[in-house]
C-alpha positions in Angstrom: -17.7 19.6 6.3 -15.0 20.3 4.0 -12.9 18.0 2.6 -9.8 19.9 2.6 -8.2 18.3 6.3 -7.9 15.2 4.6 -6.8 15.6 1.0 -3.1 14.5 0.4 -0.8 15.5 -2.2 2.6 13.3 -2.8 5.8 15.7 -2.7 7.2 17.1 -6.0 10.6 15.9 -4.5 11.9 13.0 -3.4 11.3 12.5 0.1 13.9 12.8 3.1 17.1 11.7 2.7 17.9 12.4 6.5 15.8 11.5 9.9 12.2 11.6 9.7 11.3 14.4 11.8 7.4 14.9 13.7 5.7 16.2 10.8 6.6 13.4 8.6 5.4 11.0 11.4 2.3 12.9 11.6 1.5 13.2 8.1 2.1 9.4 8.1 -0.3 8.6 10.8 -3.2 10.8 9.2 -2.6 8.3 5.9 -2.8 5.6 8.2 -5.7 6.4 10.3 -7.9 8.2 7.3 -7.4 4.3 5.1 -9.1 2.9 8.4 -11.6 5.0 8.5 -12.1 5.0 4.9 -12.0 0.8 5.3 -14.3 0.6 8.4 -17.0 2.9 6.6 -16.9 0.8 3.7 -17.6 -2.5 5.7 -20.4 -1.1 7.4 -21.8 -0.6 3.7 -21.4 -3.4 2.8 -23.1 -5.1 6.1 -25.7 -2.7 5.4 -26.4 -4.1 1.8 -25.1 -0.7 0.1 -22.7 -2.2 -1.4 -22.2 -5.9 -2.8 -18.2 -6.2 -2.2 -15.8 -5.3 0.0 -12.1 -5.8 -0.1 -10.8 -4.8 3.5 -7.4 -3.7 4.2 -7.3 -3.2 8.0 -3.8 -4.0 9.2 -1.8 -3.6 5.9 -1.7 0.9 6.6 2.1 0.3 7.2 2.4 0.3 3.6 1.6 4.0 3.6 5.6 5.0 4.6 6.5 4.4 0.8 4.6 8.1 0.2 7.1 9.7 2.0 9.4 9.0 -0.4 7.1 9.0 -3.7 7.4 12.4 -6.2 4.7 13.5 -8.5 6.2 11.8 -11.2 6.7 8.2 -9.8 3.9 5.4 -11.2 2.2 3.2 -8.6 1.0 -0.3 -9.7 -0.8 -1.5 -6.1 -1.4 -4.2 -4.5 -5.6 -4.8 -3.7 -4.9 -3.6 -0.1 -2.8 -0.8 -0.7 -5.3 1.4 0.4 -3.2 3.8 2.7 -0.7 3.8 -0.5 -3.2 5.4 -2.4 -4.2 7.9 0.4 -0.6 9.0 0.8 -0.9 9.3 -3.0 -4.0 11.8 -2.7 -6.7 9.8 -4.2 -9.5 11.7 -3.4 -12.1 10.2 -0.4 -15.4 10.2 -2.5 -13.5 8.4 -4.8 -13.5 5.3 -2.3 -17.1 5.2 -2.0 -18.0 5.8 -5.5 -16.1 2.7 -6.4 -17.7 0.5 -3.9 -21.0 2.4 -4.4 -20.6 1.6 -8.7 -22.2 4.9 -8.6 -22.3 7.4 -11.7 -19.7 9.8 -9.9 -17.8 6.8 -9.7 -14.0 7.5 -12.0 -14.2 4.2 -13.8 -17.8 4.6 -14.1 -19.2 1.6 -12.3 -16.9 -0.2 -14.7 -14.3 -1.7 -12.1 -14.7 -4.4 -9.2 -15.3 -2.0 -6.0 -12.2 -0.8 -4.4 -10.2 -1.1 -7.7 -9.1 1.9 -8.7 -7.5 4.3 -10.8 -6.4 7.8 -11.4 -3.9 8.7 -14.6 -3.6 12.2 -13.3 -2.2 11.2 -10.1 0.0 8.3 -11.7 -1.9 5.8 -10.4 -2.3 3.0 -12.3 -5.6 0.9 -13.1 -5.8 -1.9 -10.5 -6.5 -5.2 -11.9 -8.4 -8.2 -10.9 -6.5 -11.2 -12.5 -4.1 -10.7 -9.4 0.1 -10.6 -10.3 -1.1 -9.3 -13.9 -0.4 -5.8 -13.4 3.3 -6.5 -12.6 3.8 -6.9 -16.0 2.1 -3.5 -16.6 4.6 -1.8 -14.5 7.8 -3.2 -16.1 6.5 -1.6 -19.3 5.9 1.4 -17.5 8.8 1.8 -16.1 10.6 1.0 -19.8 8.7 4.0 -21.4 9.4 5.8 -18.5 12.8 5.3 -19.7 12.8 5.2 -22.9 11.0 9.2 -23.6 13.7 10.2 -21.2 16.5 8.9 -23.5 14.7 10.1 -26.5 14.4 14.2 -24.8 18.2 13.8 -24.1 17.5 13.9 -20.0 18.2 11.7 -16.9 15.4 9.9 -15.9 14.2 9.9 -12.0 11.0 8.5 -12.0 10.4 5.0 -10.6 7.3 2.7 -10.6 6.1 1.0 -7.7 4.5 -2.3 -7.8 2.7 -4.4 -4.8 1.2 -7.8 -4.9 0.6 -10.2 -2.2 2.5 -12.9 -0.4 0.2 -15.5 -2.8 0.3 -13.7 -5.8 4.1 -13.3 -5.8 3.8 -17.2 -7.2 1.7 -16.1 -10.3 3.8 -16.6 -13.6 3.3 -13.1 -14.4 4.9 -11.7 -11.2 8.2 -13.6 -11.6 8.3 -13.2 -15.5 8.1 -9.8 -14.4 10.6 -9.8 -11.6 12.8 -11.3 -14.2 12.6 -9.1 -17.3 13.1 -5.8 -14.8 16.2 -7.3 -14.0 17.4 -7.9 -17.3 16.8 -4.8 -18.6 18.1 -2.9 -15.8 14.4 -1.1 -15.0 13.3 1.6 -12.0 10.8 -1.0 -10.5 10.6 -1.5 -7.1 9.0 -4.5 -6.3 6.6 -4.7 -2.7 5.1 -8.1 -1.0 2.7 -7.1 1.3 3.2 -10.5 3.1 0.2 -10.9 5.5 0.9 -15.0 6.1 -2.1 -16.0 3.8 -3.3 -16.5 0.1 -7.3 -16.1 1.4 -7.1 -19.5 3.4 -4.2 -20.9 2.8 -1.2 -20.1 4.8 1.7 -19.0 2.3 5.0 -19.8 4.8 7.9 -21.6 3.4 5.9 -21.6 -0.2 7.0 -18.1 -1.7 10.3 -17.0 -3.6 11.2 -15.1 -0.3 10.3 -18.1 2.4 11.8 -21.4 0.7 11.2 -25.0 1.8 14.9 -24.2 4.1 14.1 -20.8 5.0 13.6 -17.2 4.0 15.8 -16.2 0.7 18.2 -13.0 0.9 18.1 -12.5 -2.9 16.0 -13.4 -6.1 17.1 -13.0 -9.5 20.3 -11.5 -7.7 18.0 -8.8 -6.1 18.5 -8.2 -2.4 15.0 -8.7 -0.2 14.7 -6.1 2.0 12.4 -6.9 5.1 10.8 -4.8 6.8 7.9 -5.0 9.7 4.5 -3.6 8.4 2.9 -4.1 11.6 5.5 -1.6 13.5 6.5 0.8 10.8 7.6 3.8 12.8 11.4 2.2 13.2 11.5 1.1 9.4 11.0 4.8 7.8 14.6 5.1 7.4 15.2 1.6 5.6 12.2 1.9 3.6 13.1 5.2 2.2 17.0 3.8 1.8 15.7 1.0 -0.3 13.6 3.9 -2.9 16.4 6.5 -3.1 18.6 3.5 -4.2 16.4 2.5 -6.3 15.5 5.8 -8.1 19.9 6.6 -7.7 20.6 3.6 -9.6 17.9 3.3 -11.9 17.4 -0.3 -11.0 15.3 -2.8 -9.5 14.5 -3.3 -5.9 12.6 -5.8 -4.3 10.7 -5.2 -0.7 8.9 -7.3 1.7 6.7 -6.1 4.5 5.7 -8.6 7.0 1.8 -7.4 7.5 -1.2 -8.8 9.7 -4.6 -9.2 8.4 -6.6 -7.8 10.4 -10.1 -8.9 8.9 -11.4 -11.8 6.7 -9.8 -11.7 3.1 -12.9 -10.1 1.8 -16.9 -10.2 3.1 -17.6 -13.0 1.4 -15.1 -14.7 3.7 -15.2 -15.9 7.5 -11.5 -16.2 8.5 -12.5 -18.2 11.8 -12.6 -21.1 9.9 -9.2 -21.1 9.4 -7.6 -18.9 12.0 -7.7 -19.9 16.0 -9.7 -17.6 18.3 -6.7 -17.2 20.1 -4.9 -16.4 17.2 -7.3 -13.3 16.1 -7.2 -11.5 19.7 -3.9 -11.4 19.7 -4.0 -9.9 16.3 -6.2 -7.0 17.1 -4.6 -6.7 20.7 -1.2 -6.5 19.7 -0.5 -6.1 15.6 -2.5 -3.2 14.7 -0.6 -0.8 12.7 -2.6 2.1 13.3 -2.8 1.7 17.1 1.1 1.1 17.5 1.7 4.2 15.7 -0.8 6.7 17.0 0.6 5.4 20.5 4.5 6.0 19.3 3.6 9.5 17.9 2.1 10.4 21.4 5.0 8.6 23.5 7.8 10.4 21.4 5.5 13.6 21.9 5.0 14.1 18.3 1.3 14.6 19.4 -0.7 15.2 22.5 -3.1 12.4 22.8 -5.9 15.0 23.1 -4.9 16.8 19.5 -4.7 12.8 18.3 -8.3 12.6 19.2 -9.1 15.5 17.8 -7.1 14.6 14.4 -9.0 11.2 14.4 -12.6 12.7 15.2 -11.8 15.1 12.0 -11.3 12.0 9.7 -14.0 10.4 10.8 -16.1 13.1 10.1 -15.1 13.8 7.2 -15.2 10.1 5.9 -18.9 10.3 7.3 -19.3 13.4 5.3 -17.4 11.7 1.9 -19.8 8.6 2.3 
């Protein structure tokens, strides 16, 4: 089957400014729902002893509303389950298996951990494993990025996007980082994808954004902007706000996305050791991001559940195929 219903290329200009009409939402949900089905497939790999590791990603889709905002010539610096970031980016679907797979097709050539990518032609940056050291990376991105524009004579429109975790955002290299885009006045925009833990250890009231008293409104004078990961659909208009001001001003923005983690940290990992029974039913029952939003876009009548079904039996193949 052809790959071509799946393939996803980020708009040449930047996205919306006004509502997010139906073929927004349903160009969302198809990022959402092909990163699941991309992220199941590679679990079952894994199980299968295909593959050796597996970073999974299953509740953190949300993150995929920042591509309807993103231009060709923005830089992404992701987080390690941005996954449906880099589908609304277009990274191509073999490209997710060749990477877990080390295979010789593979981009980096076997030569990065599985599900770390990168892809210079689509502006996505290499993904790192010393986690929070890639911030740093996009600050100096995002001062060239400046910098050639000031030396052609031209306004510069570009951002960079960066994403760590709720337990990286305490890595030295993530608030150094924070801090110099700040100082020197830098497109960055800053994402936590805040999912509650740092593997085992539960990261509440231990983070720059949730203090000892509370959460924080600001860091080095930047605003947080918060915004729920698990329900997305009613935060597309803040979350594209929050880019165009920061590609307007040609400043820093900083963005947290309250996420659920759907699946043990990685496969080496058993999260019932740490998590109540209780606590993981609810999860799945009630803070899945792709099954909240495939039900909105068939309640708002974006969709008819039977072309839904359809549009997810077509992923599904085609990741089958891709695999």
């Amino acid at each position: 089957m052809s790959q071509a219903p799946i393939q996803s290329t980020p708009p040449a200009e930047p996205g919306p400014a006004g509502p997010i009409g139906p073929s927004q939402r349903v160009r969302l949900y198809r990022w959402l729902r092909l990163s699941r089905s991309v992220d199941l497939k590679q679990r079952d790999l894994t199980s299968a002893g295909e593959a050796l590791f597996h970073m999974p990603t299953a509740g953190h889709e949300g993150i995929a509303a920042l591509g309807l905002f993103l231009t060709d010539d923005d830089w992404t610096h992701v987080h390690y389950r941005s996954k449906a970031l880099l589908v609304a980016r277009g990274l191509d679907v073999p490209q997710y298996f060749h990477s877990l797979l080390s295979n010789a097709d593979d981009d980096n050539l076997g030569r990065m951990m599985g599900c770390f990518h990168a892809d210079p032609g689509k502006h996505i940056a290499p993904m790192v494993v010393p986690t929070g050291n890639h911030a740093l990376h996009a600050v100096g991105v995002a001062q060239q990025l400046v910098e050639d524009a000031k030396r052609q004579g031209r306004e510069n429109h570009a951002i960079v996007i960066c994403g760590v975790g709720d337990g990286t955002t305490q890595q030295g290299e993530v608030l150094e980082a924070i801090a110099e885009a700040v100082r020197q006045k830098l497109p960055v925009l800053f994402y936590v994808e805040d999912n509650g833990f740092a593997i085992s250890t539960q990261t509440r009231r231990n983070t720059f954004f949730d203090l000892p008293g509370g959460p924080a409104d600001r860091f080095y004078g930047l605003p947080i902007h918060r915004f729920d990961g698990v329900d997305v659909w009613p935060e597309l208009q803040g979350i594209g706000q929050v880019v165009r001001d920061v590609r307007d001003s040609q400043s820093p923005g900083l963005m947290v996305l309250r996420c659920e983690r759907l699946t043990n940290h990685t496969n080496a990992d058993d999260q019932r050791i740490y998590r109540t029974a209780e606590e993981l039913d609810a999860a799945k029952e009630t803070r899945d991001p792709v099954a909240i939003f495939r039900g909105k876009l068939i309640a708002q009548g974006d969709l008819e559940e039977a072309d839904v079904a359809k549009l997810d039996a077509e992923i599904d193949e085609d990741v089958r195929v891709a695999a």
